[in-house]
C-alpha positions in Angstrom: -28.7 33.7 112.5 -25.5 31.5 112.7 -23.9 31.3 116.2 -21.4 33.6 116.5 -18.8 33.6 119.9 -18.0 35.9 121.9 -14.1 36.2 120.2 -15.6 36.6 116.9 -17.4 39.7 118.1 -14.3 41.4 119.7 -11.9 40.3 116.7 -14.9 41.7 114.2 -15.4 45.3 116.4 -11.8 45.6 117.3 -13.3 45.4 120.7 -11.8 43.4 124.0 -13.7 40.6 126.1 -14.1 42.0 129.8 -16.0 39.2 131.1 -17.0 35.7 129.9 -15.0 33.3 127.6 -14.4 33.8 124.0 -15.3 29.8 123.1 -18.8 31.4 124.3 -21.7 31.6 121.6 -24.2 34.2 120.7 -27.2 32.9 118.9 -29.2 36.6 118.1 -28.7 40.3 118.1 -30.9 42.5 119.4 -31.0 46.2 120.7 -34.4 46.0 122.4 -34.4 45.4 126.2 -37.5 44.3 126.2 -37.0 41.7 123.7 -33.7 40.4 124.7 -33.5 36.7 125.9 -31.1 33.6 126.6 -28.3 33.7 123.9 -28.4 37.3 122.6 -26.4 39.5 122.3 -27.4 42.9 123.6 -26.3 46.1 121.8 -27.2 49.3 124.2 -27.6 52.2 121.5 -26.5 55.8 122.9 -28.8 58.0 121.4 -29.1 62.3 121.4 -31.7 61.7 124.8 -31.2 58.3 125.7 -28.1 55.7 126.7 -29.6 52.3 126.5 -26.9 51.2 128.9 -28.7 51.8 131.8 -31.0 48.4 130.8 -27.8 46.3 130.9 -29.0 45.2 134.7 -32.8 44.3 132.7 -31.4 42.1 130.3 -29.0 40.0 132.4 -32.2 39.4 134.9 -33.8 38.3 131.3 -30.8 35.8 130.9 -29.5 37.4 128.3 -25.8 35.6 127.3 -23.9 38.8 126.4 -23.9 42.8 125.9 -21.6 45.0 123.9 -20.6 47.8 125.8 -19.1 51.6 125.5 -19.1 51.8 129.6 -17.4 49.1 131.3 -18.6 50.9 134.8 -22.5 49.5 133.3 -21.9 45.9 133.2 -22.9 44.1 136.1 -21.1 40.4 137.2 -22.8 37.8 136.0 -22.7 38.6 132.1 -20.3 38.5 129.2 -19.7 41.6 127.7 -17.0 42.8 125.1 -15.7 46.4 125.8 -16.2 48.9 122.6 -15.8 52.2 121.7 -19.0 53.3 120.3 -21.6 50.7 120.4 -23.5 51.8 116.9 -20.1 51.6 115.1 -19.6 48.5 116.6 -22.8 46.8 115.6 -22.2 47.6 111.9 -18.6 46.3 111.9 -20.3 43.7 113.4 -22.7 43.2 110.8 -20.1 43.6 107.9 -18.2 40.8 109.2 -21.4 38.7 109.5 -22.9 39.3 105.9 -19.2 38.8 104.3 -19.0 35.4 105.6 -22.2 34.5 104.2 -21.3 34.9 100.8 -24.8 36.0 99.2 -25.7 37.4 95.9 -27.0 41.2 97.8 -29.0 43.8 96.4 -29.8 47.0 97.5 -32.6 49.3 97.0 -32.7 53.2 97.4 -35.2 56.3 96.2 -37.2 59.3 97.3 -40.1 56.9 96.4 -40.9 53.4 95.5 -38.2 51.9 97.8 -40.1 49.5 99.8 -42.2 47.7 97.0 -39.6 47.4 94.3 -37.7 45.8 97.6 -40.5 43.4 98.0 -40.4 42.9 93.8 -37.0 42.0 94.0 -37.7 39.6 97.0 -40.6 38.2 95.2 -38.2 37.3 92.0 -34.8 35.9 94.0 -37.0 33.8 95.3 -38.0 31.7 92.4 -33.9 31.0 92.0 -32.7 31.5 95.8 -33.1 31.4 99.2 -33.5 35.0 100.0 -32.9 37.2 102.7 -34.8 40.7 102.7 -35.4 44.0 105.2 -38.4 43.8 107.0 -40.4 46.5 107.7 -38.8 49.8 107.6 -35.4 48.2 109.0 -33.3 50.5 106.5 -31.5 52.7 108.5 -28.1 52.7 110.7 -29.6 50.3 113.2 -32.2 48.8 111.5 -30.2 47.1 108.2 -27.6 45.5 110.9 -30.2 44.0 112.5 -31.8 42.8 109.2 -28.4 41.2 108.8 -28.4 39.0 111.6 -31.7 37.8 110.7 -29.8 35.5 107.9 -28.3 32.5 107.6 -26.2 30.3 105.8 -29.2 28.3 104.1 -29.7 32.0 102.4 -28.5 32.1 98.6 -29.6 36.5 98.1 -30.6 39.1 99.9 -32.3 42.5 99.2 -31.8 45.2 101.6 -33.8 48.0 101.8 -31.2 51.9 102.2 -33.4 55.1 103.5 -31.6 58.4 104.4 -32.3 61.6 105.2 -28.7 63.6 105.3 -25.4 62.6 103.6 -23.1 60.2 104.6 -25.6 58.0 105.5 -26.2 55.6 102.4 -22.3 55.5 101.9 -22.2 54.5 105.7 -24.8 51.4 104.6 -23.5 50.4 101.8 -19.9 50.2 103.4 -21.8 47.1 105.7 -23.3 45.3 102.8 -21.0 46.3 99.9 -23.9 45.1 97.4 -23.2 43.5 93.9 -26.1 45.4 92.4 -27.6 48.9 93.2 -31.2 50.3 92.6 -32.1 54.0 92.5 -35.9 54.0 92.1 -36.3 57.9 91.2 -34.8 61.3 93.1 -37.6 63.2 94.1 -38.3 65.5 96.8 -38.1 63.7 99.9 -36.3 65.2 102.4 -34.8 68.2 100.4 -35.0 69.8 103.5 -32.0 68.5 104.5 -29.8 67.9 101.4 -30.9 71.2 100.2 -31.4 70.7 96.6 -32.5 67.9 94.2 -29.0 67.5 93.4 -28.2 67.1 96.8 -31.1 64.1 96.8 -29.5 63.0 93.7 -25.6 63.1 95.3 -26.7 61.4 98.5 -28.6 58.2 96.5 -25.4 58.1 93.9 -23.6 57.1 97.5 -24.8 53.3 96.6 -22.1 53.1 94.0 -19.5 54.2 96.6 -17.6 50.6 96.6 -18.6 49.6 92.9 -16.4 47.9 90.9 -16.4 46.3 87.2 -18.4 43.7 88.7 -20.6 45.6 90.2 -24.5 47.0 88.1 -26.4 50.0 89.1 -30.0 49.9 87.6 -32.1 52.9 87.7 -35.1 54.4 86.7 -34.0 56.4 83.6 -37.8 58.3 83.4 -36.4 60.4 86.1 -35.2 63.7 84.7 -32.5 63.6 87.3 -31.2 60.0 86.5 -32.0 60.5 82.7 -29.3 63.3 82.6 -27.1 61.6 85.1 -23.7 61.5 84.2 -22.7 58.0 85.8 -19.0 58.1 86.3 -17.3 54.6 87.4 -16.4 51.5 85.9 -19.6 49.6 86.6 -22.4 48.8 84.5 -25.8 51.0 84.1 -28.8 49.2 83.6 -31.6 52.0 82.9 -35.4 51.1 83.1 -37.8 53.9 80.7 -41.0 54.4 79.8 -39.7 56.0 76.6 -37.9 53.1 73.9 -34.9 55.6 73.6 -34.3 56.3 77.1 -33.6 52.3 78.5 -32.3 48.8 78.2 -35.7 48.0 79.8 -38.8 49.6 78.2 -41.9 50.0 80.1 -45.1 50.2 78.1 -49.1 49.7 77.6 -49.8 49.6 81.0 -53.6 48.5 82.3 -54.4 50.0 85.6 -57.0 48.2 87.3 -57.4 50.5 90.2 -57.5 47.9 93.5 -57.7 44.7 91.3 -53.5 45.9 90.4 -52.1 46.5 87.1 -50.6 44.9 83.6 -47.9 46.1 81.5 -45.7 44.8 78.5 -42.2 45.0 79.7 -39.2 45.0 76.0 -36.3 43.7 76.7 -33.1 41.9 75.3 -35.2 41.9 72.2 -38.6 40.0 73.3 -41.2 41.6 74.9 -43.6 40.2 78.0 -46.4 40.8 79.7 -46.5 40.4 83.1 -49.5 41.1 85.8 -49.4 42.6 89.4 -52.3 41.8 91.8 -51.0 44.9 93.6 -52.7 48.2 92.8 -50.8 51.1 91.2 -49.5 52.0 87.5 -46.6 53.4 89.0 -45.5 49.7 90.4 -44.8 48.9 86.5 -41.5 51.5 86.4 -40.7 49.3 90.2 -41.3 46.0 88.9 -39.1 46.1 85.9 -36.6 47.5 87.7 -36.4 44.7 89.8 -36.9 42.7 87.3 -33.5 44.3 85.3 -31.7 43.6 89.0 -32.3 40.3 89.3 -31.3 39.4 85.3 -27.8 40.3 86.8 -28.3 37.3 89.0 -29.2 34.4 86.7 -33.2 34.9 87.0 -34.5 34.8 83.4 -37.8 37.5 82.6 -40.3 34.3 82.5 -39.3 33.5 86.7 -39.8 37.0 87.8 -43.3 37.5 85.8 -44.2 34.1 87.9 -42.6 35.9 91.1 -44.2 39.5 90.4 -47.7 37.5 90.2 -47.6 36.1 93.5 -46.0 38.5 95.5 -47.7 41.0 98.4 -46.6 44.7 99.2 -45.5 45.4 102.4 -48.1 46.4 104.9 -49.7 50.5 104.5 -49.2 50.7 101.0 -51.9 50.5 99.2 -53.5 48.2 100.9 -57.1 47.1 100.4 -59.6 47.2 103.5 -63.1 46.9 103.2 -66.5 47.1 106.0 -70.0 47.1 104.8 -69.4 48.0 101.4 -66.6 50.8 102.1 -63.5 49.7 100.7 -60.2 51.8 102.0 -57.1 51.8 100.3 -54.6 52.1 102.9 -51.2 53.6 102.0 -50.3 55.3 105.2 -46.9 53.8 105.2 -45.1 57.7 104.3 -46.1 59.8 101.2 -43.9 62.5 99.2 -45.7 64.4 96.0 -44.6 61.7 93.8 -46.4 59.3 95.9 -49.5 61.1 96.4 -50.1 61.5 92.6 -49.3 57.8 92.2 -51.7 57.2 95.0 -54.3 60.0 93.5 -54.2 58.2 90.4 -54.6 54.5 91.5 -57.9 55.9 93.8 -59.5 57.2 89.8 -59.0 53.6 88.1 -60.7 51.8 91.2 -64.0 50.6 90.9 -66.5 52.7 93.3 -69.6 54.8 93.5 -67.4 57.9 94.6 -64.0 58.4 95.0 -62.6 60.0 98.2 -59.4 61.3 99.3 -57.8 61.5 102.9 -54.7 63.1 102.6 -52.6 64.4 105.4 -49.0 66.5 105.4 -45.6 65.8 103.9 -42.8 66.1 106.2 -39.4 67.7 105.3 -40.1 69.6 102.1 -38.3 72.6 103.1 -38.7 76.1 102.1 -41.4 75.4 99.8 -43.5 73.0 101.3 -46.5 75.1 100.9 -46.1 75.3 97.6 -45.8 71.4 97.2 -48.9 70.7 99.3 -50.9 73.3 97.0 -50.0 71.2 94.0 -51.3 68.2 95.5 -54.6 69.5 95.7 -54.5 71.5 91.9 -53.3 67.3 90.8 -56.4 65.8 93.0 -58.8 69.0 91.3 -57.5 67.9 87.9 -58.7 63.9 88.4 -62.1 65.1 89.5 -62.3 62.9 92.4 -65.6 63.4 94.3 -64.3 64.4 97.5 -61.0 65.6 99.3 -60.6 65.9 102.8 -57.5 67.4 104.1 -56.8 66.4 107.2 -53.2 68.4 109.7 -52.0 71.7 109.2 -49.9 71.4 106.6 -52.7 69.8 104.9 -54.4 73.1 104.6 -52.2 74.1 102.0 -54.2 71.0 99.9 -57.3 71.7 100.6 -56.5 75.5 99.5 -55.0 74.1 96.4 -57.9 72.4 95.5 -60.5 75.8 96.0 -57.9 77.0 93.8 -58.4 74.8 91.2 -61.9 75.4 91.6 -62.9 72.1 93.6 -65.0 74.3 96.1 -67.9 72.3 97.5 -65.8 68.8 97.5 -63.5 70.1 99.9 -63.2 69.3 103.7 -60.3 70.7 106.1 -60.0 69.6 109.3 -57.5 70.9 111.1 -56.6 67.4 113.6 -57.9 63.9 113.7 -59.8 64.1 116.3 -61.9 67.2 114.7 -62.2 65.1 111.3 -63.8 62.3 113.6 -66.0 64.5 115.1 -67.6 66.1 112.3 -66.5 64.0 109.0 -67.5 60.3 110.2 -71.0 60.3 108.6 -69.8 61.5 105.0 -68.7 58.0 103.9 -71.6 55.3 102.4 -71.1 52.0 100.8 -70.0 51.8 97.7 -67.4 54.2 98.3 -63.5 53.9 97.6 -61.6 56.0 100.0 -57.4 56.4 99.7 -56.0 57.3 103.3 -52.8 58.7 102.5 -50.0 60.9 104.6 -46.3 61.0 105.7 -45.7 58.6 108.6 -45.6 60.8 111.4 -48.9 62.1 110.7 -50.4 58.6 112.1 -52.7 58.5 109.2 -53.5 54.2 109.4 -55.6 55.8 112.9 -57.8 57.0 110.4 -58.3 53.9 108.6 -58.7 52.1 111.4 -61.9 54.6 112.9 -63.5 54.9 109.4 -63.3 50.6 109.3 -64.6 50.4 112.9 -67.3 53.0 112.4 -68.8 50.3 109.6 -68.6 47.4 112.7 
């Protein structure tokens, strides 16, 4: 991060310096306590439960330089702080400011699914042009992309940011902060239609990225998704779409090779020519994410034969689909979040790997809605279809997989456990080398504890 003083901060939040001196200078950002340290600057976030103001005392004994604050009653003597009206609201104005002044080339990258790695794609190709900037994690939401923010500085030519939601109002409230020059929409699935009611609800929230587009602005999307093939796009910016059908895109998406774990290969037509370019990361459906970022970063000066060098060398973020291995077991570890689009992606990566069986671990889907059941069911008909040797279901809400499956007459290759702890009690002695095991589940099913006992039971 540049420095930043403290009268930058209250000019930028509209806020006003209660103690300290505005020549003073902030050299981080945090909104941690416990991570807070000489020369931050401490945001205390007021949340539904909890009002992070009462570690305002903590931080200061930590030597913390400065705090933004809604209450000025909670600032002890002894540190600067700049008085606020909401602290949240603050941060982001904050981070607007900061990101506007650096001047980068910005891309950001929304969807039900495939989010995270075409993010990592896109990082991976800026990088073989520009310095680049990108989300960590799952920084991606109302806290988490300002704080990715501050993480830059000006030696950065690009960033990519990552934009997750799960109600309206919240991608237009990210993308007023970044105001991106180019948009990805990497499908509109089912994620979440809990809350947005509808797949056109899904669809109106993610079309919130081209809230500030202008002429100069490009929107690329994945045009193999019914709801963005159909998509009326309304605006003056450009629409780049990405198809695995010749008629349907600018980018065309063929012949692809899946090589289970070992990753995949595709020919990728475009602007007349065609390529082939190789991912070392497992999963055909990474070919639809990797030309989309490829089609993003064209818009910034990166020609096709840099990003097939970028694509080769780059690494998924951590929990998906990553490759673990113990005496001849090998896991394939995409615990990171799963939605149905996921799981078939993940289903079908688990039948191109090399192995003596195939084995699934699947766990629930979180905010599905009214027919979640029926979602879950599906799963398992999709997992009976590719005749994998073995499915465990493993949470309630997994039991509607595992009855799926019996459906679809799987039978005898079906486990349900009803928790973890009763899968470790009675499934641990199922798994011998040579196997290939996918460990997959939405995130707040804990699913990576799974991979973690099945890798230590092999120590």
């Amino acid at each position: 991060m540049n420095t930043i003083t403290l009268g930058e901060i209250e000019k930028a939040t509209d806020g006003k310096i209660i103690s300290g001196q505005s020549k003073e200078e902030i050299f981080a950002v945090c909104t941690d306590s416990r991570t807070a340290k000489a020369g931050d600057l401490f945001v205390p976030i007021v949340g539904e439960v909890h009002d992070a103001h009462k570690f305002i005392p903590q931080v200061k004994e930590k030597g913390c330089t400065a705090v933004l604050t809604a209450r000025e009653d909670a600032v002890p003597e002894g540190i600067s702080a700049v008085l606020v009206s909401d602290t949240t609201k603050a941060l982001q104005r904050l981070a607007a400011w900061y990101l506007e002044r650096l001047q980068l080339k910005t891309v950001a990258v929304t969807g039900s699914v495939g989010k995270t790695s075409t993010r990592d794609m896109v990082h991976a190709i800026l990088k073989q042009k520009y310095c680049t900037g990108a989300t960590v994690g799952n920084f991606n939401n109302d806290i988490g992309v300002p704080l990715t923010i501050f993480s830059f500085d000006d030696t950065m030519e690009a960033a990519v940011l990552e934009i997750g939601m799960d109600h309206f109002g919240e991608i237009h409230r990210l993308v007023d902060i970044i105001r991106p020059d180019i948009g990805i929409i990497t499908n509109v699935g089912i994620s979440h239609i809990e809350n947005l009611g509808s797949r056109e609800g899904i669809f109106s929230a993610k079309m919130e990225i081209t809230d500030y587009f202008g002429k100069e602005n490009t929107l690329v999307v994945n045009s193999s998704c019914d709801m963005l093939q159909k998509a009326e796009f309304r605006g003056d910016y450009d629409v780049i779409k990405v198809s695995l059908e010749e008629d349907q895109g600018d980018y065309t998406v063929k012949d692809i090779e899946d090589f289970g774990t070992e990753g995949i290969a595709f020919t990728l037509a475009a602007e007349g020519q065609t390529y082939r370019i190789s991912l070392q990361v497992p999963g055909a459906h990474n070919a639809l994410n990797a030309s989309l970022a490829v089609a993003a970063c064209r818009k910034l000066g990166v020609s096709i034969e840099e990003a097939a060098r970028g694509l080769v060398a780059m690494e998924l973020t951590g929990k998906r689909l990553s490759i673990r291995e113990a005496r001849g077991i090998k896991v394939i570890d995409d615990t990171y979040n799963a939605a149905p689009d996921s799981m078939k992606s993940a289903l079908n990566t688990l039948v191109s790997a090399k192995g003596n069986r195939k084995i699934a671990i699947l766990g629930g889907m979180n905010e599905l809605g009214e027919n979640s059941a029926v979602y879950h069911q599906e799963i398992g008909v999709y997992a009976a279809e590719k005749n994998i040797d073995l499915l465990i279901a493993v949470g309630e809400k997994a039991g509607d997989i595992a009855l799926g499956a019996n459906h679809a007459g799987m039978d005898t290759k079906v486990y349900f456990y009803n928790t973890k702890n009763q899968f470790y009690e009675e499934a641990m002695g199922l798994f011998k080398p040579g196997d290939t095991v996918l460990v997959k589940g939405s995130r707040a099913m804990g699913m990576e504890e799974i991979v973690d006992k099945i890798l230590k039971e092999q120590e």
